[in-house]
C-alpha positions, 0 to 999 in steps of 0.5 A, a space after each residue: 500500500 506504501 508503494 502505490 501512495 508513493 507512487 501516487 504522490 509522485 504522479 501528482 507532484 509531476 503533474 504539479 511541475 508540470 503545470 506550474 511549467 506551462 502556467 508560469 513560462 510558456 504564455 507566448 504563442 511563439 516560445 510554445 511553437 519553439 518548443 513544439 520544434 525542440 519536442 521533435 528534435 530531442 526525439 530526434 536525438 534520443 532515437 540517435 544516441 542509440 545509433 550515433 551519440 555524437 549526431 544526438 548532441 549536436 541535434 540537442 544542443 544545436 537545434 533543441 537547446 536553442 529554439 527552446 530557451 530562445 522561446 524563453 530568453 527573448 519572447 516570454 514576457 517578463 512583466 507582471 504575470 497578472 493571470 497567475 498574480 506573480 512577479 517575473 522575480 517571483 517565477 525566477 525564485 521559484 523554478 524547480 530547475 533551471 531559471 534564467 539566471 541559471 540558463 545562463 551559466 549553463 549555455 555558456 559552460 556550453 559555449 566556452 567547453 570547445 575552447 579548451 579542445 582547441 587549445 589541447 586537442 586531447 582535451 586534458 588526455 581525454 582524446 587522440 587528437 583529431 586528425 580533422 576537422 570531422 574529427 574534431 566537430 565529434 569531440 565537440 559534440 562528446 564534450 556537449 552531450 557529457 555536460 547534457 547529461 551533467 546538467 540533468 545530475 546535477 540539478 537533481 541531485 542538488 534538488 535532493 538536498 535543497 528540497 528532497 529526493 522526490 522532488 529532485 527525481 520527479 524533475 529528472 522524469 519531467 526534463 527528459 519526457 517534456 519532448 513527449 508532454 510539449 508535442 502534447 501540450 504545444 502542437 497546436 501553438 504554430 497555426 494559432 501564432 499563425 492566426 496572429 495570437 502571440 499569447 495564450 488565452 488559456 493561461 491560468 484559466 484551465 489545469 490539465 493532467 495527464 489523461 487531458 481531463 480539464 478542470 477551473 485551475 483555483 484563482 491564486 489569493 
């Protein structure tokens, strides 16, 4: 009966993180049809890590990575959040994984992490040194899919300790099924960004959960 409480409790706090997710950050039409193209180029990448892990990264990184905080950084609105009573301050304070601020040092550990390969093609002993420049683009993109994978530990296991296991292990199974949940939630957003609309009208009027069953979302005090 413990099991299927926990279990329970775990398919609830997943819901909530995923709808403080989709209430909270993605109100822009366009930022929803970033993601909707993210969706379907990290399933592109998860299909390709079993067949070729270097294509995978730069597919997540290049393609994935970009368009999804691209929505984030330069089209979501970052002004009071009247449908959800909430200061953009406020959000920021309160994401479970990755705020903006947070984004920041990873794209840029991402950006900077080849300049070190260059310098030594070893990459501190860890390659032979590539012979060309296809070679050397791979490496690149092992040392990419390494830090992907970090990004993902290490927010969870620092989750652990700043909230608690749970939470830490529900945010690890959010990050890597949201390709799944966006293509869900999110593929309608390009033909209505189409018609003109940029903001979602349905923000912090519905809640949704996993079999689509939709219900009035409480107004927050």
């Amino acid at each position: 009966m413990t099991g299927i409480k926990q279990m329970e409790s775990f398919r609830d706090a997943l819901r909530t993180q995923r709808w403080d997710d989709h209430r909270y950050y993605h109100h822009s039409r366009i930022n929803q049809s970033l993601h909707f193209v993210s969706a379907l180029s990290f399933l592109f990448a998860y299909v390709m890590i079993f067949k070729d892990p270097a294509v995978s990264a730069l597919a997540g990184w290049l393609i994935a990575m970009t368009t999804r905080q691209t929505g984030h950084f330069f089209f979501e609105p970052k002004d009071y959040d009247v449908a959800n009573n909430a200061t953009h301050e406020y959000k920021e304070e309160i994401k479970v994984g990755y705020n903006l601020r947070r984004k920041v040092v990873l794209m840029t550990i991402w950006a900077l992490s080849p300049l070190p390969l260059y310098f030594d093609p070893t990459f501190f002993g860890i390659f032979k040194p590539h012979a060309n420049n296809a070679e050397f683009v791979r490496h690149v993109a092992e040392i990419w899919l390494t830090i992907g994978i970090g990004g993902v530990a290490f927010r969870t296991v620092h989750l652990f300790f700043i909230k608690d296991v749970q939470t830490g292990l529900v945010w690890a199974t959010k990050i890597l099924t949201d390709p799944f949940h966006d293509i869900k939630l999110y593929h309608k957003a390009p033909l209505a960004l189409l018609r003109g609309e940029l903001i979602d009208p349905g923000i912090g009027l519905h809640h949704w959960d996993d079999d689509e069953e939709v219900e009035e979302a409480p107004r927050p005090t």
